[in-house]
C-alpha positions as CSV (number, residue, x, y, z in Angstrom):
1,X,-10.1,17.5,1.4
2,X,-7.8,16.4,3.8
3,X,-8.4,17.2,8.0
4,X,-7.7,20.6,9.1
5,X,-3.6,20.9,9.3
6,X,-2.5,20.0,12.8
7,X,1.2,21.2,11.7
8,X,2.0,23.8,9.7
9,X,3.6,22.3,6.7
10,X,2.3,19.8,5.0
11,X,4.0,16.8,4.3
12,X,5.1,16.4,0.3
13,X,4.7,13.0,-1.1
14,X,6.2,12.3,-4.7
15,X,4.6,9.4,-7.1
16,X,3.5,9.0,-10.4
17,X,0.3,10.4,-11.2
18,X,-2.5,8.6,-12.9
19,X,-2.2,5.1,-10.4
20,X,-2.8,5.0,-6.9
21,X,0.1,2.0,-7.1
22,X,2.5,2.2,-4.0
23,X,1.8,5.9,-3.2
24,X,-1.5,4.8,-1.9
25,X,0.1,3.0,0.4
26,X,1.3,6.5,2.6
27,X,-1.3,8.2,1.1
28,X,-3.9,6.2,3.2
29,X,-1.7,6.5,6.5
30,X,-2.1,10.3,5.7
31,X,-5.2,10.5,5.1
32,X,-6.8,8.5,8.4
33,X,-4.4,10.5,10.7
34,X,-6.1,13.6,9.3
35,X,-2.7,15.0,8.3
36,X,-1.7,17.6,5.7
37,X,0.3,16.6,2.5
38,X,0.4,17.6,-1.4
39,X,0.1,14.9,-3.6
40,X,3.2,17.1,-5.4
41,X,3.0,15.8,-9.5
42,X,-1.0,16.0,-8.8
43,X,-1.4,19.0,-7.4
44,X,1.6,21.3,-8.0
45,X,2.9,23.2,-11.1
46,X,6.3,21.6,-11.8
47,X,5.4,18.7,-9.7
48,X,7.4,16.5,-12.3
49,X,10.4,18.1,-13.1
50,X,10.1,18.5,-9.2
51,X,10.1,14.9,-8.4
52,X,12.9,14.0,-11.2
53,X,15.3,16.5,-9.9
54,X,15.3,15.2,-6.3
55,X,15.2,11.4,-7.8
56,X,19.1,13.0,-9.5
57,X,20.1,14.3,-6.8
58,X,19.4,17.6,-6.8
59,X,18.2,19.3,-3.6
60,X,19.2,15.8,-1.1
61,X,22.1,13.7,-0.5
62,X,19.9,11.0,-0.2
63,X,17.8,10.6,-3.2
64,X,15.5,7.8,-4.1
65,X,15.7,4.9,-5.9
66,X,12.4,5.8,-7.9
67,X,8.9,6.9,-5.7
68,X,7.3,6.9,-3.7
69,X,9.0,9.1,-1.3
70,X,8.2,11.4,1.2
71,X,10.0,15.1,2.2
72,X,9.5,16.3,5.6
73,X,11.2,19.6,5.9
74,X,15.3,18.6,5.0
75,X,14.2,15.3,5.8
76,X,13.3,13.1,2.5
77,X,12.7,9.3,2.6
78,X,12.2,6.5,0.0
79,X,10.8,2.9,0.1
80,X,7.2,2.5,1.3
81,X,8.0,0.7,4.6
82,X,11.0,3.2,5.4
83,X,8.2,6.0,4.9
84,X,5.6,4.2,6.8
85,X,8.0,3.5,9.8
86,X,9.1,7.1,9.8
87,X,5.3,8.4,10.0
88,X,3.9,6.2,11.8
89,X,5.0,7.5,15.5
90,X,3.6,10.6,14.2
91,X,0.6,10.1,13.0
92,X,-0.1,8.2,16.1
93,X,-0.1,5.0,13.8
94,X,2.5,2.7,15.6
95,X,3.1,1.2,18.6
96,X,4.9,3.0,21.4
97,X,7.3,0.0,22.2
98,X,10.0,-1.1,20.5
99,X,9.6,-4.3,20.0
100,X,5.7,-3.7,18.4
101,X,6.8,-1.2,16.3
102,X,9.8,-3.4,15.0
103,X,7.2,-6.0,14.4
104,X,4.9,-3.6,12.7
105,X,7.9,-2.9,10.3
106,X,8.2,-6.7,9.9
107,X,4.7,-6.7,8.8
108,X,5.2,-3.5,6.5
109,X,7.7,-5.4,4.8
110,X,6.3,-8.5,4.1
111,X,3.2,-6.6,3.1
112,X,5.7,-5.3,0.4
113,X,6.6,-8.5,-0.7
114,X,3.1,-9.4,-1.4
115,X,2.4,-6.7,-3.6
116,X,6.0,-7.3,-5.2
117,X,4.7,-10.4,-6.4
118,X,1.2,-9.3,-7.1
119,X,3.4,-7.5,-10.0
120,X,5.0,-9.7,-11.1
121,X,2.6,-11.6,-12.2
122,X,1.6,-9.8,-15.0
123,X,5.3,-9.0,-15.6
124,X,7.3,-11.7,-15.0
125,X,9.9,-11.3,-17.2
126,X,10.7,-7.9,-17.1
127,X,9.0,-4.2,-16.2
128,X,10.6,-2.8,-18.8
129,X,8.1,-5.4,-21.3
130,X,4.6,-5.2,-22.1
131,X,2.5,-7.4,-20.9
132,X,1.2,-8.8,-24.3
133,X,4.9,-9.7,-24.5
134,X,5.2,-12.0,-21.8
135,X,1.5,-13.3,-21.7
136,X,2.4,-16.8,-21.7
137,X,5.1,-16.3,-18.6
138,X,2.5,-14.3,-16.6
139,X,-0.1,-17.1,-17.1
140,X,2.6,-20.0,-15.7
141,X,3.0,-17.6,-13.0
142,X,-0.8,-16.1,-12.3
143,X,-1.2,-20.2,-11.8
144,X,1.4,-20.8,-9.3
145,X,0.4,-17.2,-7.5
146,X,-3.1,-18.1,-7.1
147,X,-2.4,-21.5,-5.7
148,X,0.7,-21.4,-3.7
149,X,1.6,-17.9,-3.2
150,X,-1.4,-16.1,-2.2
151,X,-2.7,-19.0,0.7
152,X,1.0,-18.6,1.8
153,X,0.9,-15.1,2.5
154,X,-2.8,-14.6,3.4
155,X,-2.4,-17.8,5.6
156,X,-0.1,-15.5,7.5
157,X,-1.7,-12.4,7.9
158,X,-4.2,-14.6,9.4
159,X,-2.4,-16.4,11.8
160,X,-0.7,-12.6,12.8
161,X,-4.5,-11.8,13.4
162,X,-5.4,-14.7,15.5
163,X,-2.0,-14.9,17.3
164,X,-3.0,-11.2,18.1
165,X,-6.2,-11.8,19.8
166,X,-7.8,-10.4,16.8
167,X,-11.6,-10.8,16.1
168,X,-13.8,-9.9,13.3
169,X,-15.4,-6.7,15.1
170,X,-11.7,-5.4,16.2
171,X,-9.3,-7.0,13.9
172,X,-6.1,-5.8,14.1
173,X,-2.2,-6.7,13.4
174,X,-0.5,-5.3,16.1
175,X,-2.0,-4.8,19.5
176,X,-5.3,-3.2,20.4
177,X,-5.7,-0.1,17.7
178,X,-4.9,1.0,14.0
179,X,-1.5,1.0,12.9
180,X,-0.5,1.4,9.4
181,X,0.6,-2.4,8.3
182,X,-3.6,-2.9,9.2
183,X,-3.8,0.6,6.1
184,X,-1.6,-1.2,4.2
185,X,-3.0,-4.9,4.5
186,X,-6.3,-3.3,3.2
187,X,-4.7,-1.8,0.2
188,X,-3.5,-4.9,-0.4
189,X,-6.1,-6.8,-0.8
190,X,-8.6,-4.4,-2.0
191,X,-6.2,-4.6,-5.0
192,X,-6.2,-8.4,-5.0
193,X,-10.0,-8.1,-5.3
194,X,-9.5,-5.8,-8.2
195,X,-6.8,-8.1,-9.7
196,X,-7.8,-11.2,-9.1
197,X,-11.4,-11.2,-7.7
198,X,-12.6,-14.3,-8.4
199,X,-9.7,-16.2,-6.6
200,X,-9.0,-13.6,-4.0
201,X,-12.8,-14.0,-3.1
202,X,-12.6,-17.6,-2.8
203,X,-9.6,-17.3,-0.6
204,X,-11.1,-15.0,1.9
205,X,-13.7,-17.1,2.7
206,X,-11.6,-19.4,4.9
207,X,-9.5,-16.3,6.2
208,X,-12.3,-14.8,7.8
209,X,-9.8,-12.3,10.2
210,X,-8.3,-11.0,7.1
211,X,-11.7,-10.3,5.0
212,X,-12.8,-8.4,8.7
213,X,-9.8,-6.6,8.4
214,X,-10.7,-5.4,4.8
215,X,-13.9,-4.5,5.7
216,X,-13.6,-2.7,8.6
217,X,-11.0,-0.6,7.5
218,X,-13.1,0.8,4.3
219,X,-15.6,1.4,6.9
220,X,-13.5,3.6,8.7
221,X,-15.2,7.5,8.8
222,X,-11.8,9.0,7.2
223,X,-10.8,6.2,4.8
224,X,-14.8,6.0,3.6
225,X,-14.5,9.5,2.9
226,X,-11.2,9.5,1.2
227,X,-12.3,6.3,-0.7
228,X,-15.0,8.3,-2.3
229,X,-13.7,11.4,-3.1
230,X,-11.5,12.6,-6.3
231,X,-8.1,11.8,-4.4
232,X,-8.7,8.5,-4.3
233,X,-7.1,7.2,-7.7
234,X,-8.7,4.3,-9.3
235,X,-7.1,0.6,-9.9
236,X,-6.4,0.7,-13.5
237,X,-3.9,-1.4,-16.2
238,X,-0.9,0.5,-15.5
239,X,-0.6,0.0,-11.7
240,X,0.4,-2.5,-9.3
241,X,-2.8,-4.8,-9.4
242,X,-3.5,-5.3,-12.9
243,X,-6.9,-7.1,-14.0
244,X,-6.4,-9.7,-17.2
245,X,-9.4,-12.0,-16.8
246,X,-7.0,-14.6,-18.3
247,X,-5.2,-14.6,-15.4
248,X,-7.9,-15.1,-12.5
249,X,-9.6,-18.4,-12.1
């Protein structure tokens, strides 16, 4: 279970049960700051109708587009790097200035992006299709993600490393400790691996800051523990990071 509560209520986070998908995302932010929260549709009686009654409109003037989203008290916020930027000051995972944490959003959001098109991959004509229905699109596109978009966007993430001072025993985003965009980087691409592993292991190999970052993160006493216990939701076909051997080369 999660750290002893250093508050005394829990944070509720909303998603879909059955995929850790972009819930993971806050739930991993959660989990390494030690901080209480109820996983609400896995955990609490109702936790559906719960979520679906906020996502109307019922209970906030601000409801979300569609989860994850978090409630704080009154306080209820949508979109993983809105979330992310809102906890992370509290969970001590941000930087104090400004200007870092601004750049940490930056990264948050291009982070996003990545997994955006991780997705649409295997649904690149529509979410609301299966993929056998779109299986020659999503090969067209698996090909141009493998060899254009995913150097693009992993060349990045390693020249934010590098340009950070970042070395394979402390490799970091943004400035000398743990913030959430280095959580969320991890997801990332342990869901690439999952996805696409013979391709995303091939492209590692020259990105040897981002691979470092991977694997010092799973190494990390409160995400190894979380990463082995029944919270932790397996990768599966219904998720964000889909695996269709036809589609990784």
């Amino acid at each position: 279970m999660p750290a002893k509560p250093t508050r005394r209520k829990p944070y509720e986070l909303f998603y879909w049960p059955g995929i850790p998908g972009r819930g993971e995302y806050v739930r991993l932010a959660l989990e390494e700051a030690g901080a209480p929260y109820v996983d609400v549709v896995r955990e609490r009686e109702g936790g559906m109708d719960e979520m679906l009654a906020l996502m109307e409109g019922e209970g906030t003037k601000h409801p979300a587009f569609a989860p994850p989203f978090l409630r704080d008290g009154r306080v209820v916020i949508g979109q993983v790097a809105a979330i992310l930027f809102y906890l992370g000051p509290r969970l001590r995972l941000a930087p104090k200035s400004e200007s870092a944490a601004l750049w940490t959003h930056q990264i948050e959001l291009t982070i996003s992006d990545f997994a955006a098109e991780a997705h649409d991959v295997h649904h690149p004509v529509g979410v609301g299709l299966y993929y056998e229905d779109q299986k020659k699109e999503a090969a067209r596109r698996a090909e141009e993600f493998r060899g254009a978009r995913m150097p693009k966007f992993l060349d990045w993430f390693e020249a934010v490393l590098e340009a950070n001072g970042a070395s394979e025993a402390k490799p970091h985003l943004v400035g000398r400790s743990l913030t959430y965009a280095d959580l969320s980087l991890f997801h990332t691409v342990d869901g690439l691996l999952y996805a696409f592993p013979k391709a995303t292991a091939r492209l590692l190999r020259k990105r040897p800051l981002v691979a470092a970052l991977h694997a010092a993160t799973r190494e990390r006493p409160r995400i190894a523990a979380y990463l082995k216990s029944e919270r932790r939701q397996p990768f599966n076909e219904s998720g964000i990071f889909r695996h269709y051997r036809e589609l990784d080369r």
